[in-house]
N, C-alpha and C positions, 0 to 999 in steps of 0.2 A: 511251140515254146516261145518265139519270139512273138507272137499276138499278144499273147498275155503278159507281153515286157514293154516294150515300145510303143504302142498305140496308147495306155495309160499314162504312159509320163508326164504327157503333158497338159499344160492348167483346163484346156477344154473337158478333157476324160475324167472317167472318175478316179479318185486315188485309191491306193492300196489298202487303206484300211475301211474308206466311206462307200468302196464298190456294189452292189446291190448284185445277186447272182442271178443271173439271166436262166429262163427256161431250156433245157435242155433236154436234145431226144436222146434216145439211148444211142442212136445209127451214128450221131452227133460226138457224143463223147465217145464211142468206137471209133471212129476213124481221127481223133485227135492224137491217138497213141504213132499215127503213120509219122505228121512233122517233126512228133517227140523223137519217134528213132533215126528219120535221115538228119536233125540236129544231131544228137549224138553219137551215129556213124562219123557225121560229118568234122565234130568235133575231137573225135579220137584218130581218126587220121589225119587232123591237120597239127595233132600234136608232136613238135620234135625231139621229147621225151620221156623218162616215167614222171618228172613232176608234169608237164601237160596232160598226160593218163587219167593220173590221179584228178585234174582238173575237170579233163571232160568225164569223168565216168561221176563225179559230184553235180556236173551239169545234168546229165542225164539223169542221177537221182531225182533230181529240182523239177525236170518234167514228166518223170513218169509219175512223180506224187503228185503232180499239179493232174494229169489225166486220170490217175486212180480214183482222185476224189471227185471229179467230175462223172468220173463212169457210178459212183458210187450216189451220187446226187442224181444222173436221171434215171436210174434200172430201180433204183430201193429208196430213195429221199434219202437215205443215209447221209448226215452230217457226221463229216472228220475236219474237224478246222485245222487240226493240225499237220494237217496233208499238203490243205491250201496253203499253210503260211509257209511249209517247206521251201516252195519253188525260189523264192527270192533270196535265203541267205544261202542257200546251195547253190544257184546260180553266181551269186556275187564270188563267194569264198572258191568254185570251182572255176572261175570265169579269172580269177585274180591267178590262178595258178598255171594256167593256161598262158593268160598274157603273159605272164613273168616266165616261161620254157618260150614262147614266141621273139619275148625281148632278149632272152638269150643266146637263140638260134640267128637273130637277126644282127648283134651285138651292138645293140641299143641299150638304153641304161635303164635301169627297172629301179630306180631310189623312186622316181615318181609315182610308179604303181603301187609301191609299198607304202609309202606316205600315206595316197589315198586310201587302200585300203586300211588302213589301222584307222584312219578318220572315221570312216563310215563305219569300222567296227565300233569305234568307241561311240561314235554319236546312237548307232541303236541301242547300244547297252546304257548310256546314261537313258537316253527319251524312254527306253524300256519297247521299242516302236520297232516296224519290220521298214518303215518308210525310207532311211537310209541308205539299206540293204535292198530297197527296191530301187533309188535310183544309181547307186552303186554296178545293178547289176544293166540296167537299162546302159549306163556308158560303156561299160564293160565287155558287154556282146556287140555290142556297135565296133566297137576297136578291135577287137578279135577278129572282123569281116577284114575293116583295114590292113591288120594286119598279115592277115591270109592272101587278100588282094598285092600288097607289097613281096613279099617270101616266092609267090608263083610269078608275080613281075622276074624275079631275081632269079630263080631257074629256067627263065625263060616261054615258058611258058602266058603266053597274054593272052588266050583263052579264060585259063583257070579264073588270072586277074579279073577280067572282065566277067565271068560269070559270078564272083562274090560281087561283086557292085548291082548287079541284075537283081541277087538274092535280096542285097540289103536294099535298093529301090525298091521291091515289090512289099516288103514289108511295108516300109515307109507311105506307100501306098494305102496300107490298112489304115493311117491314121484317121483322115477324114471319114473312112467308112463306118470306123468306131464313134465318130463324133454324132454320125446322122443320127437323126433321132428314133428311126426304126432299124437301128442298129440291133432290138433285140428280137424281132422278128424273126422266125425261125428261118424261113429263105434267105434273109440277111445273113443270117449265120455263116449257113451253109456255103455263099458265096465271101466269106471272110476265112472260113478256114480253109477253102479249093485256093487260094491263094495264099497264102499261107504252106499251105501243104507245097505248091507249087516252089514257092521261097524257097523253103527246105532241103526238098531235093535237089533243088540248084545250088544250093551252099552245099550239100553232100559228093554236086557232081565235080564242084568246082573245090574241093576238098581232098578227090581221089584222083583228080589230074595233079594237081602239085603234089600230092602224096607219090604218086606214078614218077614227078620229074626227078622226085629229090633221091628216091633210089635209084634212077637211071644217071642222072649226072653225077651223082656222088661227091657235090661237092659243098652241101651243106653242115655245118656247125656244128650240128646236133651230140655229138659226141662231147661238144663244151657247153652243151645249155644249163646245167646244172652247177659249174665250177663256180658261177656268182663274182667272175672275173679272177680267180687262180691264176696264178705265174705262169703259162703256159712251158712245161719244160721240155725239153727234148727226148723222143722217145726212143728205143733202143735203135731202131735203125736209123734212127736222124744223127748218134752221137758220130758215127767216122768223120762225118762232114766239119765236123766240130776237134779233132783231131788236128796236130801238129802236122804242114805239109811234107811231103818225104821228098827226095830228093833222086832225079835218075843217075845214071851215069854216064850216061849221053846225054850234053846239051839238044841235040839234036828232037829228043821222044816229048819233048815240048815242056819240061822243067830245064830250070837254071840247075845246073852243077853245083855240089856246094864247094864251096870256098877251099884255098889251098892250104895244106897243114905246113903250119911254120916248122922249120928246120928246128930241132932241139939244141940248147947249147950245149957250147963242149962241160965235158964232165958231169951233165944231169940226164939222167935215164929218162925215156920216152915213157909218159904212164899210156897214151893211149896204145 
């Protein structure tokens, strides 16, 4: 999933809409469906809500369309264009919702991911273009590693951290390989997507150890990542704490005594 994000971004590669479709074995697009699902394993447990859910299970849409139609181009030549174009605004819009349950579990501020994302919505919808929503989604899955890498920092866990850093280097790695010019050589391939696939499941492994830490310490957020910063109130067994202190009747048991009742004047009745 991420090959087909990252290594185009940039002005060497080709863009999203000028790309030219490389020869494809059938063994080839078979085993692309493997990265597709340790990304989106990896991206559903690293979500610490239903809107994150909802994020990665849109991610996931974005690559298994993006592998359908590949499987579909090299077994039958079958053209579905509209399979290929799926992958980008499903990743972007699934990738957007992701971060925003990330920046809430994290209690980071999500105005700026919202901003961007309504930009890049609006600018494909004016240009009429998927090119927005392709580098939209290229920042997007990049920060989502970040912020995976951070979240497993914070449960402790510097494994996990350091294995999303490994994931997103090795990606990073594909850029040059994409650049080469027998980049569409079938053995090229093949050696682009064993590393890839490799990426992957390092982001899946380093996805189900933070996943592992945040139910074992229990002391992650995730119960507020959708409040969008709601008043946090107190909840039923938080209220006694919030209660008027009572008073012993021994200074001794570690409260003050309360105070002396003043003698009633003559001729007025005691009310208490």
């Amino acid at each position: 999933m991420l090959m087909d994000v990252l290594p185009e971004v940039l002005p060497w590669a080709a863009t999203a809409e000028t790309a030219e479709t490389p020869a494809l074995s059938v063994g080839l697009a078979v085993e692309d469906f493997a990265p597709t699902l340790f990304a989106f394993v990896g991206f559903l447990l690293l979500a610490p809500s239903w809107l994150g859910r909802i994020g990665a299970v849109l991610m996931g849409a974005g690559g298994a369309a993006k592998s359908t139609w590949k499987l579909l181009h090299a077994a039958w030549a079958i053209e579905v264009p509209w399979l290929d174009d799926l992958l980008f605004p499903l990743l972007a819009a699934g990738g957007l919702l992701l971060a925003l349950s990330l920046h809430g579990s994290l209690r980071w501020w999500r105005w700026p991911l919202l901003i961007a994302g309504a930009a890049a919505g609006g600018l494909a919808v004016a240009e009429r273009s998927v090119q927005p929503t392709f580098v939209f989604a290229t920042v997007i899955v990049v920060w989502i590693s970040v912020l995976g890498s951070v979240r497993a920092w914070r449960h402790g866990t510097a494994l996990a951290a350091g294995l999303f850093s490994v994931s997103l280097l090795a990606v990073m790695a594909l850029i040059p390989l994409r650049g080469h010019a027998a980049s569409d050589a079938l053995m090229f391939q093949w050696v682009q997507q064993g590393i890839n696939t490799m990426a992957q499941g390092v982001f899946c492994l380093a996805a189900w150890l933070t996943y592992r830490a945040v139910r074992g310490h229990g002391t992650d957020f995730a119960h507020r990542a959708d409040d969008f910063d709601a008043p946090a109130w107190p909840r039923h067994d938080q209220r006694a704490s919030y209660a008027a202190p009572s008073y012993s009747r021994r200074p001794d048991e570690g409260y003050s005594a309360p105070p002396p009742r003043q003698p009633a004047e003559p001729g007025r009745r005691r009310r208490d």
